[in-house]
N, C-alpha and C positions, 0 to 999 in steps of 0.2 A: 556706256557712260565713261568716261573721261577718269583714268586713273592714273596716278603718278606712280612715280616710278619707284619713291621709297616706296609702294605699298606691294607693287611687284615685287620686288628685294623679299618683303614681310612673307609674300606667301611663296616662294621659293623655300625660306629660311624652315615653313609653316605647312608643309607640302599633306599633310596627314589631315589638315582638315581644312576642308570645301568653306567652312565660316568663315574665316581669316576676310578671303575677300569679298562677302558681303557686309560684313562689320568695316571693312576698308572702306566701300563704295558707300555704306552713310555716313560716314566720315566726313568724306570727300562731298559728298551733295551740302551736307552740313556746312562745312566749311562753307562753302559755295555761295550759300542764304544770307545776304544781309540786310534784307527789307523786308518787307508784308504792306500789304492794303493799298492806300493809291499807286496807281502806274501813270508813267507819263508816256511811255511806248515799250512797243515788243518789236523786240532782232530773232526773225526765225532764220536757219541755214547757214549755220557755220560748223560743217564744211555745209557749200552751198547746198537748198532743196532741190531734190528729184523733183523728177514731174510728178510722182505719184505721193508725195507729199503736198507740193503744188493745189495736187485735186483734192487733197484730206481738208487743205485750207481753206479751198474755193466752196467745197459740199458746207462746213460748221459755218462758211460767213453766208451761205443764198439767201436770201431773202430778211439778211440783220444789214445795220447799223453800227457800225465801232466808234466804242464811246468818243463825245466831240471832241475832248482832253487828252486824247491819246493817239500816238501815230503807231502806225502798222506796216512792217516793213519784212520784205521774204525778198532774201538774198539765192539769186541760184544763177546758175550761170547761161549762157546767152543763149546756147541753145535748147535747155528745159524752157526758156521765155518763149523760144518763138513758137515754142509747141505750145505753150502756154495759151499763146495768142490766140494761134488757128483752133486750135480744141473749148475758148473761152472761157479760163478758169483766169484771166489774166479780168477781164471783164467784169467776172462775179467779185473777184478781189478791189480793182476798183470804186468797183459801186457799192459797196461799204465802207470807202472810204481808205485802202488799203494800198500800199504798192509794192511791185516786182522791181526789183533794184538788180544789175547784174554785174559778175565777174569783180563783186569788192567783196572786202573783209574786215570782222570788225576790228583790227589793228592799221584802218588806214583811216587817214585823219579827216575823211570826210564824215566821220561822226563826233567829233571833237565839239558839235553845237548841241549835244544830251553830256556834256562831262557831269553837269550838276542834276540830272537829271537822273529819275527812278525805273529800271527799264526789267520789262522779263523775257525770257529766252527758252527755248527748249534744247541749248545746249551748252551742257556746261565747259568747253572750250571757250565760245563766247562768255560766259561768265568770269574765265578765269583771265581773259584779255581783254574785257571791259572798256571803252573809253568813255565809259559814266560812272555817276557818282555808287550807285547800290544795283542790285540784281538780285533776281526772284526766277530759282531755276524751275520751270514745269516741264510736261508734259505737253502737246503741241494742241491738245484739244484743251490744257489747261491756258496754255498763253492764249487759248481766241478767244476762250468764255470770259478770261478777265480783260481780255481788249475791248470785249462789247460791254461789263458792264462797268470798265474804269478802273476795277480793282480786284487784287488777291482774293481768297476771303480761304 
C-alpha cells in the first residue's frame, strides 16, 4: 500500500513498535475513501497490471456482464497486452464489456472525461492522483464485483 513519507519519518521516530505503521496505513487508505455505492468506473494498474493480475481479472469477469453504467479499464503495459491477447484474457475482458488500455497513466489527460465522475481503483496511487471527482480504494476482486454490480456496497 501506498505510504507517505511523514508516516515513514513516524515509524523511524517509533522504531519499537511494528503498530505505528499499521495504524499509519489505515490512515492513509482512510484518507484515500471519499465516496461509497454508485460507480461510474474502475482504473485497475497504476503502476501498470502484470499479466498475472490480467488473469486474476479475466478468471472474476468469465462468463459476467459489467454493470451497463460503468466502464472498466486495466492499464498495463504493451507487452503484458500482447500476452494478454495470445493467452485470451484480453478477450474474456472484452466480452464483459471491459478494456486493456496500454503504456498510460492516470496523471495523463486522457482521463480528464471521468473529472466529475465516481471511480474505484485497487491502488491507492491512483487514488491519490485521481483525475475524477471521488474514489473508492478496493481490493481488485473487490473493484470487479462492484463493476459487475454497479456499486460499492
Amino acid at each position: 500500500m501506498f505510504i507517505k513519507l511523514k508516516h515513514l519519518r513516524k515509524l523511524e521516530e517509533n522504531t519499537s513498535s511494528q503498530y505505528a505503521l499499521i495504524g499509519d496505513l489505515v490512515f492513509s487508505a482512510r484518507e484515500l475513501q471519499t465516496a461509497s455505492g454508485k460507480i461510474d468506473f474502475v482504473q485497475l494498474g497504476c503502476p501498470h497490471c502484470t499479466l498475472n493480475q490480467i488473469a486474476q481479472v479475466a478468471a472474476l469477469l468469465e462468463y459476467k456482464k459489467l454493470h451497463k453504467d460503468v466502464t472498466f479499464w486495466v492499464c498495463t503495459s504493451a507487452t503484458a497486452k500482447t500476452l494478454a491477447d495470445r493467452i485470451g484474457y484480453t478477450k474474456t475482458i472484452e466480452k464483459a464489456r471491459g478494456q486493456l488500455v496500454i503504456d498510460t497513466c492516470i496523471d495523463e489527460p486522457c482521463w480528464i472525461a471521468y473529472k466529475q465522475k465516481i471511480g474505484m481503483t485497487d491502488s491507492p496511487k491512483c487514488a491519490c492522483y485521481r483525475r475524477y471527482k471521488d474514489v473508492i480504494v478496493g481490493r481488485l476482486k473487490d473493484c470487479v464485483d462492484a463493476a459487475v454490480r454497479g456499486e460499492w456496497k
